[in-house]
Z-matrix of the N, CA and C atoms (Angstrom, degrees):
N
C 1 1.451
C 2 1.520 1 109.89
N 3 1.636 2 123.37 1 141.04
C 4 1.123 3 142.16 2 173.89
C 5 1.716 4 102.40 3 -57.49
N 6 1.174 5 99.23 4 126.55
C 7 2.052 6 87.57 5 148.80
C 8 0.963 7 98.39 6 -75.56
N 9 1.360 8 118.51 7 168.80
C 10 1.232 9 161.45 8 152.17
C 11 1.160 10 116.71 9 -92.05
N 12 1.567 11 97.12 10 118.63
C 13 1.672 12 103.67 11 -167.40
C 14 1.596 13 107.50 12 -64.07
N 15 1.476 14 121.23 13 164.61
C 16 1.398 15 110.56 14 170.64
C 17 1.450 16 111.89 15 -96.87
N 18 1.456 17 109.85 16 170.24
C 19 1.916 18 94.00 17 -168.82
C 20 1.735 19 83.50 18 -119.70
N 21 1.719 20 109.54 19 161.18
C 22 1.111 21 124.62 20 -150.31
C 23 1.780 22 97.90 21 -94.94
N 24 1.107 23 122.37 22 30.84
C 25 1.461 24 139.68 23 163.92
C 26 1.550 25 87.99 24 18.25
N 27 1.711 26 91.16 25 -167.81
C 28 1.355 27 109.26 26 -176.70
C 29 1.712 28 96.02 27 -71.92
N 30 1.871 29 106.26 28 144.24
C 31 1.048 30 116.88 29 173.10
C 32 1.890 31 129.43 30 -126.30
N 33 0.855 32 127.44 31 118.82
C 34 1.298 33 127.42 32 171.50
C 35 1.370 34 112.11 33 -11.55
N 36 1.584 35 147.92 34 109.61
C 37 1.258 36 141.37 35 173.03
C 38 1.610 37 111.89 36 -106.05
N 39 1.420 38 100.44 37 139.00
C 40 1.732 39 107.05 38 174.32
C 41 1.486 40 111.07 39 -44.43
N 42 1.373 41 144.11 40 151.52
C 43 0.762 42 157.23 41 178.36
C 44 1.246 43 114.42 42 -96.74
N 45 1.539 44 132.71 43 51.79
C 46 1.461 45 131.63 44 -172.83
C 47 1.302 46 105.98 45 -158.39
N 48 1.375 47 98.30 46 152.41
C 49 1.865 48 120.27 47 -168.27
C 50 1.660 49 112.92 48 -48.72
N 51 1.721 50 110.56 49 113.23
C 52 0.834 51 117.32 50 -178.31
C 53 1.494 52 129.71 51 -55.46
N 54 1.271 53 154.81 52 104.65
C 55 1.120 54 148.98 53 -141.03
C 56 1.354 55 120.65 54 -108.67
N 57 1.363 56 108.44 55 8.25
C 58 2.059 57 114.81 56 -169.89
C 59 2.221 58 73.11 57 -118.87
N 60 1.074 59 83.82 58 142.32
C 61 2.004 60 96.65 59 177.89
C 62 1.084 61 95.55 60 -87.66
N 63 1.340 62 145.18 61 -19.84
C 64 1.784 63 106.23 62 179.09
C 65 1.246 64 104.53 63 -109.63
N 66 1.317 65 130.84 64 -27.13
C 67 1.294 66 122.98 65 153.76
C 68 2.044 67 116.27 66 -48.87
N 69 1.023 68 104.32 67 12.74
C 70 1.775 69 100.50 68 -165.30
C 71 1.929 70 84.27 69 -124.45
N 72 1.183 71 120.08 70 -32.33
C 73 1.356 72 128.05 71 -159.60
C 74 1.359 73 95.99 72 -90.75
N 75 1.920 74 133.84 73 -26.47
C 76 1.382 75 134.63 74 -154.44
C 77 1.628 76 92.07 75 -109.92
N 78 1.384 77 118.42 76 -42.85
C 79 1.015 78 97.16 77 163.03
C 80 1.719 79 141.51 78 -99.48
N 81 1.838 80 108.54 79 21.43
C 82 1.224 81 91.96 80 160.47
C 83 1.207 82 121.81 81 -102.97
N 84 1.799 83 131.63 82 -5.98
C 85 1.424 84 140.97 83 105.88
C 86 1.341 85 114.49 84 22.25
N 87 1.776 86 111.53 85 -99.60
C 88 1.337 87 113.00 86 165.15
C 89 1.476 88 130.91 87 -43.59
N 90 1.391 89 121.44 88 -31.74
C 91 1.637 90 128.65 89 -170.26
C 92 1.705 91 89.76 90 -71.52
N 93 1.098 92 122.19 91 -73.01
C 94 1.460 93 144.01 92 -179.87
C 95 1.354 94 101.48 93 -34.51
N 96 1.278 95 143.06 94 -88.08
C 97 1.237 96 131.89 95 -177.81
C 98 1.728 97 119.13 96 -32.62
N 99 1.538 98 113.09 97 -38.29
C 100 1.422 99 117.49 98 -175.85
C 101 1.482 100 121.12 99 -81.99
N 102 1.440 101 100.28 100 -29.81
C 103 1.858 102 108.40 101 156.69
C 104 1.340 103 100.34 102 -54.84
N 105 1.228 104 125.48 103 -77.87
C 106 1.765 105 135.70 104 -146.65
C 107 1.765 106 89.74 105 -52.87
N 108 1.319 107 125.95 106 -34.31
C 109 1.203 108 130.23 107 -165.26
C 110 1.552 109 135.91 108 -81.88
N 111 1.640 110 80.06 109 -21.27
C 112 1.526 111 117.59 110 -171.21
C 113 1.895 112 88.71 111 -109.59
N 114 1.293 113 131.41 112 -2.37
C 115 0.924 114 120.83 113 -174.72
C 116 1.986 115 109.34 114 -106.48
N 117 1.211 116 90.74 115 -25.09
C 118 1.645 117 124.77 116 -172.72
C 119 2.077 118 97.27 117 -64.17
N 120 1.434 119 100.75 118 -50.67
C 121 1.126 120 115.36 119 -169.69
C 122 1.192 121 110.35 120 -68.43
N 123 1.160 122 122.65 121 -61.29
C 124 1.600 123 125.43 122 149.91
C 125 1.140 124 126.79 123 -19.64
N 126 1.118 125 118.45 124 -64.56
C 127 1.691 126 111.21 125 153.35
C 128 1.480 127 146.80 126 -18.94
N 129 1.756 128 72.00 127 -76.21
C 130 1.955 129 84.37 128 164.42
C 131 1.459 130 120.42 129 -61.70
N 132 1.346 131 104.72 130 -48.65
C 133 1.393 132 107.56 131 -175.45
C 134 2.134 133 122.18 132 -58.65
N 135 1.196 134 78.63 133 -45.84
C 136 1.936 135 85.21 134 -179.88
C 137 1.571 136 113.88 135 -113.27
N 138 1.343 137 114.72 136 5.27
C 139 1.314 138 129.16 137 163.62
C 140 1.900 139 117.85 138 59.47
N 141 1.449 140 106.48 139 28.14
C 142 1.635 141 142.13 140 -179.41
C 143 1.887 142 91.53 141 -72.35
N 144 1.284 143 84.39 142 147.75
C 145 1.708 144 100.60 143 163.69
C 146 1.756 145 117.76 144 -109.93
N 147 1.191 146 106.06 145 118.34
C 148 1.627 147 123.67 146 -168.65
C 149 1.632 148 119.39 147 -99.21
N 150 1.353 149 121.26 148 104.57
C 151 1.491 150 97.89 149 144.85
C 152 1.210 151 122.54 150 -135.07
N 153 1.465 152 109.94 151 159.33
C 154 1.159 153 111.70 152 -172.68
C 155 1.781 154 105.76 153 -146.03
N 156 1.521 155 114.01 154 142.70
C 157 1.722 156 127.97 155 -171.02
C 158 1.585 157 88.05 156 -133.55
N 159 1.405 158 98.69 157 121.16
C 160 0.939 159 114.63 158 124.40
C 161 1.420 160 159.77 159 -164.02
N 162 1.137 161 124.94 160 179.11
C 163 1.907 162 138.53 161 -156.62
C 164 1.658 163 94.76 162 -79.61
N 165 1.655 164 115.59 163 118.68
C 166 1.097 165 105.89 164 -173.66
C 167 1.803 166 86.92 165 -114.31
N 168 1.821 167 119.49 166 146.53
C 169 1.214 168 130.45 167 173.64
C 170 1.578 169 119.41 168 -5.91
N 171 1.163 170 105.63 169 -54.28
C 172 1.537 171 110.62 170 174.95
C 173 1.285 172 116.95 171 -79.80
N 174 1.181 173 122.78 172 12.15
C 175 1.542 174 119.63 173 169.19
C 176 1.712 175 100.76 174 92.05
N 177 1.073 176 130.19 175 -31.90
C 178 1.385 177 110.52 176 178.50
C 179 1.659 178 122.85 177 -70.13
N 180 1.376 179 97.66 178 147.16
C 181 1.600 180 102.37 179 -179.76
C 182 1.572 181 113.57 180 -97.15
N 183 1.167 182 120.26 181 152.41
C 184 1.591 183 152.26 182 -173.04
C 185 1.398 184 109.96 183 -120.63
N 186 1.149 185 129.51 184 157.91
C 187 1.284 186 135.40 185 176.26
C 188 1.407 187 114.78 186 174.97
N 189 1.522 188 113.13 187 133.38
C 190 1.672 189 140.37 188 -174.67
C 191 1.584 190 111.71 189 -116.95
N 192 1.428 191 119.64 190 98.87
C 193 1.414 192 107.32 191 150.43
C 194 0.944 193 110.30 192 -139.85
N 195 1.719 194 112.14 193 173.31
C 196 1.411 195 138.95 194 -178.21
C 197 1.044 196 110.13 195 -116.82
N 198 1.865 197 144.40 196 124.60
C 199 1.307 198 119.37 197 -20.88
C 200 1.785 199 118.18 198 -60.46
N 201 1.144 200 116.39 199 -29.56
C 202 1.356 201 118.25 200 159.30
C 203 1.624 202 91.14 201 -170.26
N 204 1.885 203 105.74 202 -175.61
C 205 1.442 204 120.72 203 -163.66
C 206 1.437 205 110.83 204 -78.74
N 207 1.408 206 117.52 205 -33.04
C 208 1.427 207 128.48 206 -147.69
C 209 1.957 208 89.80 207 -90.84
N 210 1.084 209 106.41 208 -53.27
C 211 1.582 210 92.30 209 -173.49
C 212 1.336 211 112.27 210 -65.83
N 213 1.685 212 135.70 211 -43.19
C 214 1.440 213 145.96 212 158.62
C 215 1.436 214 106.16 213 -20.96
N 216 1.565 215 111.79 214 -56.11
C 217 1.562 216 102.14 215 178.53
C 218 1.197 217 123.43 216 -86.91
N 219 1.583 218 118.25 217 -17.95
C 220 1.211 219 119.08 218 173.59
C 221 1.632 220 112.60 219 -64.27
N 222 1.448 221 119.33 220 -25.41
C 223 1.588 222 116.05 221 176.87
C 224 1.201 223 104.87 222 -74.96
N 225 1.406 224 128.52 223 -48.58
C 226 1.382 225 130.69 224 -139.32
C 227 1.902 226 87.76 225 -97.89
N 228 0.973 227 112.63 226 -5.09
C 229 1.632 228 107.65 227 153.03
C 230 1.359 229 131.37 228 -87.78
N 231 1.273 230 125.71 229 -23.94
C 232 1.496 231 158.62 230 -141.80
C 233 1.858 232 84.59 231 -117.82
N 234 1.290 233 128.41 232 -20.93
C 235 1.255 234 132.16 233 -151.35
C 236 2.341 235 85.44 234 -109.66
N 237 0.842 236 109.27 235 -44.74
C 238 1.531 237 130.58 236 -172.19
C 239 1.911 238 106.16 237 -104.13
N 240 1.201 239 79.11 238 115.28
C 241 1.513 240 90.61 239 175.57
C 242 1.479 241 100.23 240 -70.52
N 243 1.526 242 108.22 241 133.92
C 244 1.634 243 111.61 242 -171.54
C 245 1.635 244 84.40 243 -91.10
N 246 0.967 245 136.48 244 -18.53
C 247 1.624 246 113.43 245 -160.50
C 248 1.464 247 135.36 246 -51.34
N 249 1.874 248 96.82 247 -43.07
C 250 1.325 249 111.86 248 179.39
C 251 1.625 250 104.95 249 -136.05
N 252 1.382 251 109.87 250 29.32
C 253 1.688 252 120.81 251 179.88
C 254 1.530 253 105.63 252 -91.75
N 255 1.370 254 151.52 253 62.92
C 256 1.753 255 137.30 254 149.48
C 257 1.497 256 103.98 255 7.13
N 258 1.279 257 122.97 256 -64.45
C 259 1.451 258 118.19 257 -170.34
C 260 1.056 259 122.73 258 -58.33
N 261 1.725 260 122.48 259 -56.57
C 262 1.208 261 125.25 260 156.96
C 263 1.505 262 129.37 261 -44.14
N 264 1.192 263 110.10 262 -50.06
C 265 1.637 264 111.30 263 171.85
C 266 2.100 265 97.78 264 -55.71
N 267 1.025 266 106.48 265 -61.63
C 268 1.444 267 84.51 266 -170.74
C 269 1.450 268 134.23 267 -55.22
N 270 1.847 269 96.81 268 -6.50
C 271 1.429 270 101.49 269 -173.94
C 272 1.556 271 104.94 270 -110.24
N 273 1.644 272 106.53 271 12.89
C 274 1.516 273 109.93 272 163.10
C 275 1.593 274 101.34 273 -87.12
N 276 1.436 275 116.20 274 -39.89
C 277 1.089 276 78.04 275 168.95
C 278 1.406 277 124.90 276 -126.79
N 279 1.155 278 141.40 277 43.48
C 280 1.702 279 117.35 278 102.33
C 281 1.263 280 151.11 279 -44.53
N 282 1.804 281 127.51 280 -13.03
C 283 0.960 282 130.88 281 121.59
C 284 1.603 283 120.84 282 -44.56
N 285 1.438 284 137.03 283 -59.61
C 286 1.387 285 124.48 284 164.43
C 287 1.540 286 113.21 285 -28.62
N 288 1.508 287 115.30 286 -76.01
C 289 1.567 288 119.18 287 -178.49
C 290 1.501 289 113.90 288 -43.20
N 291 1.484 290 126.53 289 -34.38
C 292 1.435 291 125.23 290 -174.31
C 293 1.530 292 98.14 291 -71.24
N 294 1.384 293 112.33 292 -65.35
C 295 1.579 294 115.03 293 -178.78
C 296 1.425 295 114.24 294 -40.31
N 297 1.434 296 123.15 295 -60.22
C 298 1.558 297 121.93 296 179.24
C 299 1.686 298 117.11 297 -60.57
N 300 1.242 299 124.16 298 -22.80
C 301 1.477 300 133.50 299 166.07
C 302 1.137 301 105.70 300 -64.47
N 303 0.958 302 121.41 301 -37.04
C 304 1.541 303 116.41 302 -164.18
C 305 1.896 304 98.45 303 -87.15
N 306 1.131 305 103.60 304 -46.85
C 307 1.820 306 102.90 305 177.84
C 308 1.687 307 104.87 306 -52.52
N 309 1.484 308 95.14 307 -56.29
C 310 2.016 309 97.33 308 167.30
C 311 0.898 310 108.64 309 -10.29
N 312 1.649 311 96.13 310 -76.29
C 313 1.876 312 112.55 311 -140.81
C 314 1.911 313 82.29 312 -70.72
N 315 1.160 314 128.83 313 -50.00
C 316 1.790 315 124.41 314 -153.87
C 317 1.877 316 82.86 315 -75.07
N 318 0.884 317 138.41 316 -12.91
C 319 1.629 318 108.84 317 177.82
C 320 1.887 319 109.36 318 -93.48
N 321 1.509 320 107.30 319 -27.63
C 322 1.442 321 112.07 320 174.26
C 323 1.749 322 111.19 321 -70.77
N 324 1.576 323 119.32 322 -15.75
C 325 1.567 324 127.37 323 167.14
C 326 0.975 325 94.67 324 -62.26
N 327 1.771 326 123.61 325 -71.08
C 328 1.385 327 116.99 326 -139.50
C 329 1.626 328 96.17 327 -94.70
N 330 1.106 329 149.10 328 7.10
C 331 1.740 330 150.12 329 116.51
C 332 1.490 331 118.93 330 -18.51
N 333 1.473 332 96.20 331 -70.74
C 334 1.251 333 91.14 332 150.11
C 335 1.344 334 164.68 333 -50.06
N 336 1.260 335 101.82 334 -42.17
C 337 1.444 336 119.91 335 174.97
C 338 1.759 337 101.00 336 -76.17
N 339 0.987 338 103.98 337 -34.43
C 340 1.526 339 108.41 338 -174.47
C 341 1.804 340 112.31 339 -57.59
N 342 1.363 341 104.74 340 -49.65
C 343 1.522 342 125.13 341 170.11
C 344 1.475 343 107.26 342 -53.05
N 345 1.242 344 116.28 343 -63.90
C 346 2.009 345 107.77 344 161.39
C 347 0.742 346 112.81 345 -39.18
N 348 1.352 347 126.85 346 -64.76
C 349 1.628 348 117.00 347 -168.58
C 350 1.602 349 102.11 348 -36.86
N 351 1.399 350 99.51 349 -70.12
C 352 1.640 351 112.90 350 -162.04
C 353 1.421 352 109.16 351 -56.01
N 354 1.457 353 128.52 352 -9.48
C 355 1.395 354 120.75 353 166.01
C 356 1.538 355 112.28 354 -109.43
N 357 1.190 356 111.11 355 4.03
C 358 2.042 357 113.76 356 158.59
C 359 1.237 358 95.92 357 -75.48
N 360 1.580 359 130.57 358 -52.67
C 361 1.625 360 143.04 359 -154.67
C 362 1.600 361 96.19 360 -62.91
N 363 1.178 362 126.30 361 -46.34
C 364 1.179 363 130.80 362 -173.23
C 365 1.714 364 120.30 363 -79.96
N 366 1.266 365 96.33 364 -49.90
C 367 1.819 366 108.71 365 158.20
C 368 1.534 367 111.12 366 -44.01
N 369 1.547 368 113.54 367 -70.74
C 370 1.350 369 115.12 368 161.66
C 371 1.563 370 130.88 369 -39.61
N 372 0.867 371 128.50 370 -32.73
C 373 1.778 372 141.14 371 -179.21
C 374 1.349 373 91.37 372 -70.82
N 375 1.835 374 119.15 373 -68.19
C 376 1.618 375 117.51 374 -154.70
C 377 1.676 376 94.90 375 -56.58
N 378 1.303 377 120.19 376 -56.71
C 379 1.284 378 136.81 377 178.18
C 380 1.814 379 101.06 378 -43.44
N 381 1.213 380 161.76 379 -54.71
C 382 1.396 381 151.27 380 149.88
C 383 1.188 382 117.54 381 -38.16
N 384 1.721 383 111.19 382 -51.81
C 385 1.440 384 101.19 383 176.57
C 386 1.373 385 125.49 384 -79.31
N 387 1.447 386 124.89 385 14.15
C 388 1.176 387 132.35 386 -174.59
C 389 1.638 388 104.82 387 -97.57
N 390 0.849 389 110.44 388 -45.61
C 391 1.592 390 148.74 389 159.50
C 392 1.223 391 118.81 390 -26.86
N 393 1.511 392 105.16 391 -72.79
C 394 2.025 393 108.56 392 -178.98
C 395 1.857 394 80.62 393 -92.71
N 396 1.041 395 157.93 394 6.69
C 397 1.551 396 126.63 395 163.30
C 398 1.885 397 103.14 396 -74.99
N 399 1.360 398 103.97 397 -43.47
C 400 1.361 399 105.92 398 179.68
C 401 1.963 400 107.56 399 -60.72
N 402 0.755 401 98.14 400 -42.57
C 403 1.572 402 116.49 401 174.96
C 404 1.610 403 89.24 402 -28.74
N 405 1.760 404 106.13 403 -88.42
C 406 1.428 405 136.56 404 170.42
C 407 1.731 406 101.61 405 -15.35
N 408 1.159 407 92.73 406 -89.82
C 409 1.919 408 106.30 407 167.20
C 410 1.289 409 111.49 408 -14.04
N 411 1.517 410 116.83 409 -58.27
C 412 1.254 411 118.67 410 -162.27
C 413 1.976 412 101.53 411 -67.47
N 414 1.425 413 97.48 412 -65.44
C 415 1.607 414 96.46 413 169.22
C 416 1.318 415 131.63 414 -30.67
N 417 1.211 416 103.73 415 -64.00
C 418 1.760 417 106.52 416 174.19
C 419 1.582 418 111.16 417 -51.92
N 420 0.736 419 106.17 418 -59.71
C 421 1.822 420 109.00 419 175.87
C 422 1.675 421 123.75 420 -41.00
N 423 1.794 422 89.14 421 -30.19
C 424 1.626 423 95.44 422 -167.95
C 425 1.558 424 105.98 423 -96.91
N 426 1.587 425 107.91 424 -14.20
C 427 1.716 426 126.45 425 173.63
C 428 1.388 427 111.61 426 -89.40
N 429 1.175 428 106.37 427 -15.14
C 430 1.809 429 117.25 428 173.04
C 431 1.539 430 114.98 429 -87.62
N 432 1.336 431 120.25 430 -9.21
C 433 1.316 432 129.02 431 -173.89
C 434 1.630 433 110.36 432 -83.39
N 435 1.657 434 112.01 433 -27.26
C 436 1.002 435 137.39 434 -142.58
C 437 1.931 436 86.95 435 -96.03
N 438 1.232 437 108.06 436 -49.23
C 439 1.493 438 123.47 437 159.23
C 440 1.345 439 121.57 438 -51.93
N 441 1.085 440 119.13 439 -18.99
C 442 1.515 441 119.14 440 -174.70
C 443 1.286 442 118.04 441 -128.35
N 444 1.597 443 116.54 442 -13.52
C 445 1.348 444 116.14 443 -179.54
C 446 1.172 445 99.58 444 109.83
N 447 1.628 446 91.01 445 144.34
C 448 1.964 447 98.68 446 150.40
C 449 1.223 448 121.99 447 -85.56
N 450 1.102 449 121.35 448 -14.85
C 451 1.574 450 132.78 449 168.55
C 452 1.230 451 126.65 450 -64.75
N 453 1.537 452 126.50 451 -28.63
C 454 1.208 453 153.15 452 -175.57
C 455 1.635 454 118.06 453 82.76
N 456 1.627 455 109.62 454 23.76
C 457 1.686 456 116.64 455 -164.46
C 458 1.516 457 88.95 456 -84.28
N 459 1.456 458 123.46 457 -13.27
C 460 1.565 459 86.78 458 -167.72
C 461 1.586 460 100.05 459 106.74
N 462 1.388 461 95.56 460 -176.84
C 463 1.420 462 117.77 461 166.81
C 464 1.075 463 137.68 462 -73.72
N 465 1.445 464 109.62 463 -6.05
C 466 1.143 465 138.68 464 -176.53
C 467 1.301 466 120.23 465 -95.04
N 468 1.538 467 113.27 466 17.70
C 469 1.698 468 113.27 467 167.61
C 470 1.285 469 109.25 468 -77.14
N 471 1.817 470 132.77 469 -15.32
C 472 0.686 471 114.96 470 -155.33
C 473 1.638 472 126.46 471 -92.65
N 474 1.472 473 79.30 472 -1.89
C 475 1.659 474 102.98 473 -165.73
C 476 1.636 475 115.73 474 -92.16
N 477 0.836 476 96.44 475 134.46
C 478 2.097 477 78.03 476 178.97
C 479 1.180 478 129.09 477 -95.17
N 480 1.645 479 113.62 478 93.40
C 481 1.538 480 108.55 479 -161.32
C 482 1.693 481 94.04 480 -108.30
N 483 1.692 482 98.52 481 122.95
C 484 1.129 483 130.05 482 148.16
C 485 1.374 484 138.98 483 -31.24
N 486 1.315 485 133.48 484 96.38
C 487 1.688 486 137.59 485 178.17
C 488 1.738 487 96.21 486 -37.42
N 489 1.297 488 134.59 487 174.82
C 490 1.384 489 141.85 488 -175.92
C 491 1.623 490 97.48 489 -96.07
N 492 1.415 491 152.30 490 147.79
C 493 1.134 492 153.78 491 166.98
C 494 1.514 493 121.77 492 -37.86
N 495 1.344 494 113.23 493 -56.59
C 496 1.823 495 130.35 494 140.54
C 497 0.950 496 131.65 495 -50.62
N 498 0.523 497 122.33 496 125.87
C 499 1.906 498 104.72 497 159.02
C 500 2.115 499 100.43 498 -82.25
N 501 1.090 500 118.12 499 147.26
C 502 1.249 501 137.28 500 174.71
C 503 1.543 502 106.57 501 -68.66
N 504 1.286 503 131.76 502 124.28
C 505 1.501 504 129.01 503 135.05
C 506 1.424 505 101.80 504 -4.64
N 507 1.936 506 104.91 505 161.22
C 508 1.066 507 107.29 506 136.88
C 509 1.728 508 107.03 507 -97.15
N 510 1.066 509 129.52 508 18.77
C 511 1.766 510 96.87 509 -171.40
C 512 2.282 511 72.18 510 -100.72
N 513 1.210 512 123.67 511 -10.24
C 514 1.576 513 125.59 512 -179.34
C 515 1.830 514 95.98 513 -48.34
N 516 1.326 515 93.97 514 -63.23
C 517 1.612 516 111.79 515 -168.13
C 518 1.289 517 93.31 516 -52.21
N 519 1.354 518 113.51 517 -83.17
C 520 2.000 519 120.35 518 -174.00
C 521 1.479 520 107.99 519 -28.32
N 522 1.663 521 130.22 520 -19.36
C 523 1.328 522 119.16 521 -156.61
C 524 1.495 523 86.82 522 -131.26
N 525 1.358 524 137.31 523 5.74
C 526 1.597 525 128.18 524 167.20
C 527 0.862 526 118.77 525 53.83
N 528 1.462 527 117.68 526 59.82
C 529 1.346 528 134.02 527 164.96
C 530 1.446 529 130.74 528 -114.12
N 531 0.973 530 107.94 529 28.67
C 532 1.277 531 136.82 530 175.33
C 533 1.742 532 129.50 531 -65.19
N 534 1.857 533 92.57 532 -4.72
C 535 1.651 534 93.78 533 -179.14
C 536 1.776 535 111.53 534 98.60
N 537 1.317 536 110.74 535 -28.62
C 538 1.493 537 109.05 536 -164.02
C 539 1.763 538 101.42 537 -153.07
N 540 1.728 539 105.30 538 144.47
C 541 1.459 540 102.08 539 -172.21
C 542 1.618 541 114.67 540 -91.81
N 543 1.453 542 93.84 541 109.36
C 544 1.438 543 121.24 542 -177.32
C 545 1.851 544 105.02 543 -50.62
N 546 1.518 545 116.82 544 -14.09
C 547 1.433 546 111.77 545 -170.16
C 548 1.489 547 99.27 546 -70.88
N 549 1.698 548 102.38 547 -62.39
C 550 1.651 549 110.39 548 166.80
C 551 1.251 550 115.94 549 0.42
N 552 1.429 551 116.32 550 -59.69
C 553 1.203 552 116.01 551 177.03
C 554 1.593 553 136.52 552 -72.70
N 555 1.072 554 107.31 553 -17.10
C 556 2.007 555 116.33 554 -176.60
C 557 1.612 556 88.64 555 -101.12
């Protein structure tokens, strides 16, 4: 019997700044979801109030709290005299940066959403005007019938053309005697 190789399971990783960017972007992705998650639990479990911001590689901000972020910092500022506190001032403004990220991110939504709209509006328009031209289409066609007959003779219902007194042979027809040169015509 073969061994069976062993597989390299979960492994102990260095603890230092990842240096390839999407490997740095995938796993602070993954890290981030498992804080916020691991932060969630905490909650429930010991019934603590949490927040947490943070600055992901690309400059955008994230943020987890319990009951939410904005009142958490609003106490724990209200708790620290901002006047002559460094800490507090810096955590006025990271509260600033959280608040304005968040307007960011809600004006690049509604940018968006705005641009759908404006390409339903336009989808919708070609789609109406496609619509009453056939409309149009339909009319002309049905006012053109009126020009040509219901019979399909043409314009020529109006005229009263006469059968010939005889009727002609066929060997008349076969031999083009009909008065007029039938080649004219082919």
């Amino acid at each position: 019997m073969a061994k069976k190789p062993s597989s390299m399971g979960r492994q102990k990783i260095k603890i230092a700044k990842i240096e390839v960017k999407n490997h740095l972007q995938v796993t602070f992705s993954k890290r981030r979801s498992g804080l916020f998650k691991k932060a969630s639990e905490l909650c429930t479990l010991c019934g603590v109030e949490i927040a947490i911001i943070v600055f992901s590689p690309a400059r955008k901000v994230f943020s987890f709290g319990h009951p939410n972020v904005e009142s958490l910092i609003d106490r724990f500022l209200s708790r620290n005299n901002t006047n002559n506190n460094p800490i507090a001032n810096n955590s006025l403004q990271l509260v600033e940066a959280h608040r304005n990220a968040n307007v960011c991110g809600l004006n690049l939504q509604l940018t968006q959403i705005l641009g759908e709209v404006e390409i339903e509006k336009k989808r919708d328009l070609k789609k109406c005007v496609t619509n009453q031209a056939s409309k149009f289409m339909d009319n002309e066609i049905a006012n053109s019938s009126t020009f040509f007959g219901d019979n399909g003779n043409g314009i020529f219902d109006n005229y009263d053309i006469k059968p010939p007194r005889t009727m002609p042979s066929s060997s008349d027809l076969h031999n083009h005697r009909l008065g007029f040169d039938s080649a004219a015509l082919f």
